[in-house]
C-alpha positions as CSV (number, residue, x, y, z in Angstrom):
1,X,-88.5,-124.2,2.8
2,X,-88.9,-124.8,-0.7
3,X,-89.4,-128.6,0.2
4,X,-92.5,-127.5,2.5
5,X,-94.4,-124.9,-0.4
6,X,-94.6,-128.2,-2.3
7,X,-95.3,-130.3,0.6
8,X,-92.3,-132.7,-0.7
9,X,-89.9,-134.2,1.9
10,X,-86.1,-134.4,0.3
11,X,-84.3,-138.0,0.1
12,X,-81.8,-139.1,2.7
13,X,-79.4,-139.2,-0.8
14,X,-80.5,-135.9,-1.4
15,X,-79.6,-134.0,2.3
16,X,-76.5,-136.4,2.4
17,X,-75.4,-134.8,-1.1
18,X,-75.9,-130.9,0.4
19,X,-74.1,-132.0,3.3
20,X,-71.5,-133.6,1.1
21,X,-71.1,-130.3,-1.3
22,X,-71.7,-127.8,1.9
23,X,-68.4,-129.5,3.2
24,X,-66.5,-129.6,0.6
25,X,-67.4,-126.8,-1.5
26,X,-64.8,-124.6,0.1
27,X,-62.5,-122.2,-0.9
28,X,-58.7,-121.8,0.6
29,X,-57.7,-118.5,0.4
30,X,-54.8,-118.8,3.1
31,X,-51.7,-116.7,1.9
32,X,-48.4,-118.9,2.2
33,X,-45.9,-116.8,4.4
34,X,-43.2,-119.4,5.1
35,X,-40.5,-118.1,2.8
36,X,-41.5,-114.5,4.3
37,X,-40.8,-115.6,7.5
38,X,-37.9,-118.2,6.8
39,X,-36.4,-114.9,5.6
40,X,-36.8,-113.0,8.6
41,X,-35.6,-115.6,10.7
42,X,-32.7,-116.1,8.7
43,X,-32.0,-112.3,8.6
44,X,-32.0,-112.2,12.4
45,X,-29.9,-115.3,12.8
46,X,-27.2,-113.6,10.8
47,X,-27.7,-110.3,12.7
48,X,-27.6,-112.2,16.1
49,X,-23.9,-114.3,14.6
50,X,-22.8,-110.6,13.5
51,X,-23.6,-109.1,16.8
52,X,-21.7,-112.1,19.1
53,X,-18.7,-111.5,17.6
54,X,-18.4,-107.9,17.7
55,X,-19.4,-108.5,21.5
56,X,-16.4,-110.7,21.5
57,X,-13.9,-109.1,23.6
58,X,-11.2,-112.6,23.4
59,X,-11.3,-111.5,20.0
60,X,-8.3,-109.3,18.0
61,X,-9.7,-106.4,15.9
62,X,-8.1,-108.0,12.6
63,X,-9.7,-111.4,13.9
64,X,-13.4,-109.8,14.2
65,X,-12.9,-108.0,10.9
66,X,-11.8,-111.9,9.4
67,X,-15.0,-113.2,11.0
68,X,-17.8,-110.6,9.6
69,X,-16.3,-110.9,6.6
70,X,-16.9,-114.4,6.6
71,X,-19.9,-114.2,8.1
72,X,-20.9,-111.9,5.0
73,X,-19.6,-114.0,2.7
74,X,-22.1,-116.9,4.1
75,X,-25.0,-114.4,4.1
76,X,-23.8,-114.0,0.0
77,X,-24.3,-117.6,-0.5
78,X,-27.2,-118.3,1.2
79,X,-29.3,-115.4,-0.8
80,X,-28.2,-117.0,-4.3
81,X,-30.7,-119.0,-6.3
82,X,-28.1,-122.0,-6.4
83,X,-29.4,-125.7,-5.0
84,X,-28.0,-126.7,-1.5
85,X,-25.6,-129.0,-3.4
86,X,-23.8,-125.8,-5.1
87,X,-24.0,-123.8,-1.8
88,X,-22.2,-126.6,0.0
89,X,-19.5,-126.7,-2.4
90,X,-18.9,-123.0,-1.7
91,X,-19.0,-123.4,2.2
92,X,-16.5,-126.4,2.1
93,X,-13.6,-123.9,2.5
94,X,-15.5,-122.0,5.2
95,X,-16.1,-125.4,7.1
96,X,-11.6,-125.6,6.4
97,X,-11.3,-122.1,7.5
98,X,-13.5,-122.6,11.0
99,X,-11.5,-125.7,11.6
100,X,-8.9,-123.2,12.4
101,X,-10.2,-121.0,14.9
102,X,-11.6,-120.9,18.1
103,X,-14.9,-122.2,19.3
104,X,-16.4,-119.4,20.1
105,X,-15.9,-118.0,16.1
106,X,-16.6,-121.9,15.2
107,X,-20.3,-121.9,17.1
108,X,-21.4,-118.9,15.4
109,X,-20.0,-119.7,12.3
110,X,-21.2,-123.8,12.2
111,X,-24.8,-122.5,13.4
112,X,-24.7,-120.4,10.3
113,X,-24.1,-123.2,7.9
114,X,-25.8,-125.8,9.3
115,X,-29.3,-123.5,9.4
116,X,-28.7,-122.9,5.9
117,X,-28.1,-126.0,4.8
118,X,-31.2,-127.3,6.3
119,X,-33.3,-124.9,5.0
120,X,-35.5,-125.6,1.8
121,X,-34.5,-124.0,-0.9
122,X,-36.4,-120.4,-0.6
123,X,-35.5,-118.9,-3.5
């Protein structure tokens, strides 16, 4: 409009510059939820590990107390701030320890470690 009050027509250099600024003039104001939602994945994979094993009936009750405990214990480790390195080093005697049980405690258990040793650091 202002272009037509003062019966001036704009450059090709000109519109291509408003077009170029137009496009990339924007703002990203997307929030990042990953780590929210890792979380909450993570959460419910340890609930769902928790939940097959006291569904377990092949297990003993001291056996299904061993393995929640352990499964705890994994939870423990994967919340701390430590690189995947560190966290490895503490699930080496877990990996000894699953070695020798049963395969339905060594599923749960190697899912566990394997998710959280493929996860990015979250914290």
């Amino acid at each position: 409009e202002l272009f037509k009050a003062n019966k001036c027509e704009p450059t090709k250099h000109f519109k291509d510059n408003l077009r170029f600024k137009a496009i990339f003039n924007n703002e990203n104001n997307n929030a990042n939820t990953n780590t929210n939602a890792n979380n909450n994945n993570i959460e419910i994979l340890f609930d769902e590990a928790k939940s097959r094993i006291n569904e377990d009936e092949s297990l003993s009750e001291s056996d299904m107390i061993d393995v929640l405990k352990k499964i705890d214990e994994i939870q423990r480790i994967f919340n701390t701030d430590e690189p995947k390195n560190k966290k490895w080093n503490k699930l080496k005697s877990t990996m000894t320890w699953v070695g020798e049980k049963g395969v339905s405690i060594a599923t749960v258990v190697l899912n566990l470690i394997t998710t959280i040793l493929k996860m990015k650091n979250q914290n």
